[in-house]
N, C-alpha and C positions, 0 to 999 in steps of 0.2 A: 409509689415506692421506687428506688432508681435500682437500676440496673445492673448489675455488679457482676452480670458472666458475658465471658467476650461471647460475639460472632463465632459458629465454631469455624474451621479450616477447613475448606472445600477446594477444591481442585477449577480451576481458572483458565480463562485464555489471556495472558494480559499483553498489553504493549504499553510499552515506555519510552518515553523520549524528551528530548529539552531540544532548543534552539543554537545553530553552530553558531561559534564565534559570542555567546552573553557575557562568559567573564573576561574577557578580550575587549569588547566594546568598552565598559566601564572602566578597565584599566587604562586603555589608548583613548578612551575620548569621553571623558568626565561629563565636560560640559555641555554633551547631548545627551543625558541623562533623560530628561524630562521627554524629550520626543520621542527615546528609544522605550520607556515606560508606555507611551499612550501606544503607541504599535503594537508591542505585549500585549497590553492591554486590549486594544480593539482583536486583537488574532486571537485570546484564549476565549474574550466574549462570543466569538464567534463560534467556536468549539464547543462552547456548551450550549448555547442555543443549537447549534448543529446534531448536538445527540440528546438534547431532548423534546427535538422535534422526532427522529428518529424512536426513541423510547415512548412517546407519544402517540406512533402509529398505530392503530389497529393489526394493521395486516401483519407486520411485524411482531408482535404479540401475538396473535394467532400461531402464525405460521409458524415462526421459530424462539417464540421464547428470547427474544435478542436486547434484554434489557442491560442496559453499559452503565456500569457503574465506573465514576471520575475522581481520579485526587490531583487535585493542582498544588503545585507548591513554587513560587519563583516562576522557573520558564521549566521546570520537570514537570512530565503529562503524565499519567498514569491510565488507560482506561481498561475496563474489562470486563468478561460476561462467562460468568459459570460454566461448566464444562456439561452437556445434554447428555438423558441417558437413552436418548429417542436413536438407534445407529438411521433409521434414514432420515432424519434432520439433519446429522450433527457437522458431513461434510459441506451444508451447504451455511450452516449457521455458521463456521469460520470463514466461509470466502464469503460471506457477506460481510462481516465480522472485520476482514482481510478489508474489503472493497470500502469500507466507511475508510477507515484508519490512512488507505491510501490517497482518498477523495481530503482529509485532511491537511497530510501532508501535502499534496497537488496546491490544495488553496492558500498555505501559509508561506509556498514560494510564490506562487503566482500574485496575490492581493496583497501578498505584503513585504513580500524578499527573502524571508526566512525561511534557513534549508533546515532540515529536521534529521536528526542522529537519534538513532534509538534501536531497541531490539522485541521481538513479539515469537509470545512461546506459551507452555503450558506449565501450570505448577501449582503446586497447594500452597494458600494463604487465608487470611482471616480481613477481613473488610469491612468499615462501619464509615458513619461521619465525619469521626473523628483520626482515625488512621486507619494504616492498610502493614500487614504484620505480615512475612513466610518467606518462604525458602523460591516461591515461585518470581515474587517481584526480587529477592537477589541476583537469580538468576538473568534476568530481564535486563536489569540493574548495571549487570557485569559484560550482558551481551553489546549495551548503548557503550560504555568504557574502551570496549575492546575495538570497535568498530571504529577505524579513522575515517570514513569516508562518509558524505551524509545521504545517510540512506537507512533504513529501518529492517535490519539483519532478521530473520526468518532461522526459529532452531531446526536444528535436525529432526528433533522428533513431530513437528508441524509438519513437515515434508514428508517422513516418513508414513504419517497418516494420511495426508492424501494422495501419496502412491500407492495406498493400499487399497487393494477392491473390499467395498464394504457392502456391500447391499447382495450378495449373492457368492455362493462358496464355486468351489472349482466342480464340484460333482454336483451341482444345480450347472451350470454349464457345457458338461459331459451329456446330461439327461436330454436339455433343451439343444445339444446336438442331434442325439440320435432321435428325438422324438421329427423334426426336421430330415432327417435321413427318411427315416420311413414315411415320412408324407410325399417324398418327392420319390419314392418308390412306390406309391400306389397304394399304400398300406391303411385300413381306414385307422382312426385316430381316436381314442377315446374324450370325452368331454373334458374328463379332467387334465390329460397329458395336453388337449388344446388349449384348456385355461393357465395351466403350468407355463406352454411357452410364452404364450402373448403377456403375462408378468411379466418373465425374463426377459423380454424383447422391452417391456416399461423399462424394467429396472438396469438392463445394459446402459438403454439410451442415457439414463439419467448419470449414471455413471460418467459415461461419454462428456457428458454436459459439462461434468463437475470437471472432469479430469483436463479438459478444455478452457474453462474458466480459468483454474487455476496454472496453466500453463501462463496463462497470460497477465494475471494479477500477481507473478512471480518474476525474475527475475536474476540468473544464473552471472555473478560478477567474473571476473578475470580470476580471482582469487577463490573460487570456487563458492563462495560466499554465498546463499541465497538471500534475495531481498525483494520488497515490496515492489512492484512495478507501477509506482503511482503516476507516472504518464499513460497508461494505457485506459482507455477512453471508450467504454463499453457502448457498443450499438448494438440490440437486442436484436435486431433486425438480421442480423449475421449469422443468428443461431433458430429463430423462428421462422416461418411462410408468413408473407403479409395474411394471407386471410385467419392463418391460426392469432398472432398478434390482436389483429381489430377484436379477436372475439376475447382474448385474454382482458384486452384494455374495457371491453365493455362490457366483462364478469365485472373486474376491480372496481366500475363506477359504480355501479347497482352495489356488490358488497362492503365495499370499505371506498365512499365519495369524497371524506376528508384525504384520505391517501392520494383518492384520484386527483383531486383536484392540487393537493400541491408537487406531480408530476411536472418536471420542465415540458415547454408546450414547443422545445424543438428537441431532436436529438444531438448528441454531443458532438460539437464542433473540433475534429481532431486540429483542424488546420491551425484555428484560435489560441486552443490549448500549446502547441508545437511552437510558433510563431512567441505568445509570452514567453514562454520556458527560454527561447533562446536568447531573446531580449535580456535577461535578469542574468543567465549565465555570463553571457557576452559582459556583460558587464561585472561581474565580479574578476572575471578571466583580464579584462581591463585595468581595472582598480589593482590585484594582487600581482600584475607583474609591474608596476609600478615602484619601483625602489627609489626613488631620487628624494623621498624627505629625510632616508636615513643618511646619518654619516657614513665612512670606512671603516669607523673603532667599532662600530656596533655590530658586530656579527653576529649576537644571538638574535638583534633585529632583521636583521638577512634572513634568516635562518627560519625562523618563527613565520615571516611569512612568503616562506618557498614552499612549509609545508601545508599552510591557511589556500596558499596556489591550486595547487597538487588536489586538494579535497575538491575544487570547481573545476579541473581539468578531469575529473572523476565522473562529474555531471555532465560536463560536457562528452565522453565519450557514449555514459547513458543517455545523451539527448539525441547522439547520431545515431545508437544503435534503435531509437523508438522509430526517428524518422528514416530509417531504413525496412525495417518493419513494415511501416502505415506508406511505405513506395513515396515518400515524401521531400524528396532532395530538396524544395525550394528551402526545405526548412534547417538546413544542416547547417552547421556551424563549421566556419572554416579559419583553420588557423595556421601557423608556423610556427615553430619552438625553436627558441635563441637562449643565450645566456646571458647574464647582467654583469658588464664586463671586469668590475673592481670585486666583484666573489664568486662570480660564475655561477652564480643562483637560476634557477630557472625562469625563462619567460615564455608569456604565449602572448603570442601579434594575434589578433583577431582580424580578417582581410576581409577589408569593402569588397565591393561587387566590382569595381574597377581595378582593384587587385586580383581580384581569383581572377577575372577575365585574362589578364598579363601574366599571369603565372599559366594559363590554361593554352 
């Protein structure tokens, strides 16, 4: 018998986003139609294979319930995963949530050139095979629109949730004060006030954890904007003791081995990462200050791509502020900014190393 009642509306973490520059390509360059199709093409294949290996996992299923649901349409993404009613799962099922979407957009600049615009938030909506219906994906929707620069806009109310302590109130931190005051005064200490603190001491930590993570898988713009931080390049290693680590890695082989086994068998190369990024910038930063195919009449061709510039002059300053960050100057990008002399457009000189040298 078929089906004839929607999905009902449930409350969402969604992100959305398309590819900068797709109705732009088509319009200025027809006749690479076919090659800029199979690149789409191979970068959304890759997308979904990427979250349903991810939905595939065990431990992920276990752990947090992190099943991502996808609507592809063109080069618009949609993905998203239900909102938890678990409070200590739920900050860590968004910065994982966060930490896919960002490893996404990371691989669709880096393996394919494609810079990604979009926005990621909360909201009720209804979702099936066939569409995706609410007021949550408008939102979303509205946030990719309004955003000129490419990069994957973060709401306020995302933020706001994880700057909130959720895993213990102000007067469970008052208590597991004073129960610490009176130990370090000599005072004996009941079983329970003992088991009371050493939670609290779990549950700060973890707190700590979270509120660390997402400093770093976030992203504070010029414009007060927050956004995804998808150059930043997680080493477990920063946040664990090797000895705790080896024992974590050799719970996960024994309980979930398919997980284990498709772990990278190195950790993340920031340098790698840093090094492409600026290769792909550098070269849009290239290409868009390039004016000499246009005429003098065409001004809204000037025009059109001072401001197509200006979006990879955007990336390039997030590319100096990561490798500032990771203490990484080989990897900075160095430029000087001129004007294009018949409309005073902006330009960015990207400088060899023979230059920075005679500039230095």
């Amino acid at each position: 018998m078929e089906n004839n009642i929607a999905n009902p509306i449930k409350e969402y973490y969604i992100a959305y986003f398309d590819t900068l520059g797709y109705q732009a390509f088509f319009k200025e360059t027809p006749d690479k139609a076919s090659e800029f199709l199979n690149t789409i093409h191979s970068a959304i294949t890759n997308i979904v294979g990427y979250v349903k290996s991810f939905n595939d996992s065990p431990m992920a299923s276990e752990v947090g319930n992190l099943h991502i649901q996808s609507k592809i349409f063109s080069d618009n993404i949609t993905l998203c995963i239900e909102v938890g009613d678990d409070v200590t799962k739920e900050k860590s099922r968004i910065l994982t949530f966060m930490g896919l979407i960002s490893e996404i957009q990371r691989r669709f600049i880096i393996e394919y050139g494609l810079f990604l615009r979009g926005g990621f938030t909360k909201g009720k909506m209804s979702i099936n095979d066939d569409y995706i219906f609410g007021e949550g994906l408008i939102e979303a929707v509205k946030m990719e629109e309004s955003t000129f620069h490419p990069r994957i806009a973060v709401s306020e109310k995302i933020i706001a949730f994880l700057e909130t302590v959720q895993l213990y109130s102000q007067d469970d931190a008052e208590r597991a004060i004073s129960i610490e005051n009176r130990t370090n005064n000599g005072e004996t200490i009941s079983d329970e006030d003992n088991e009371f603190k050493l939670k609290f001491i779990q549950l700060m930590n973890q707190e700590i954890l979270q509120r660390n993570l997402s400093l770093n898988l976030l992203y504070r713009c010029a414009d007060e904007v927050w956004c995804l931080s998808y150059l930043y390049s997680l080493d477990i290693r920063a946040y664990m003791p090797e000895q705790a680590l080896s024992r974590a890695m050799e719970i996960m082989k024994q309980l979930y081995p398919s997980d284990y086994e498709k772990l990278p068998k190195s950790f993340p190369n920031i340098d790698a990462i840093l090094a492409s990024h600026k290769q792909i910038v550098e070269q849009k930063l290239i290409k868009y200050s390039n004016y000499t195919s246009l005429t003098t009449d065409n001004i809204k061709g000037f025009e059109s791509q001072e401001r197509v510039l200006k979006k990879y002059v955007w990336s390039m300053v997030y590319h100096n502020h990561m490798c500032d960050r990771y203490n990484k100057p080989e990897h900075f990008i160095n430029t000087q900014a001129n004007c294009e002399q018949r409309h005073m457009k902006l330009v960015i000189h990207v400088l060899t190393k023979e230059e920075k040298t005679s500039n230095t």
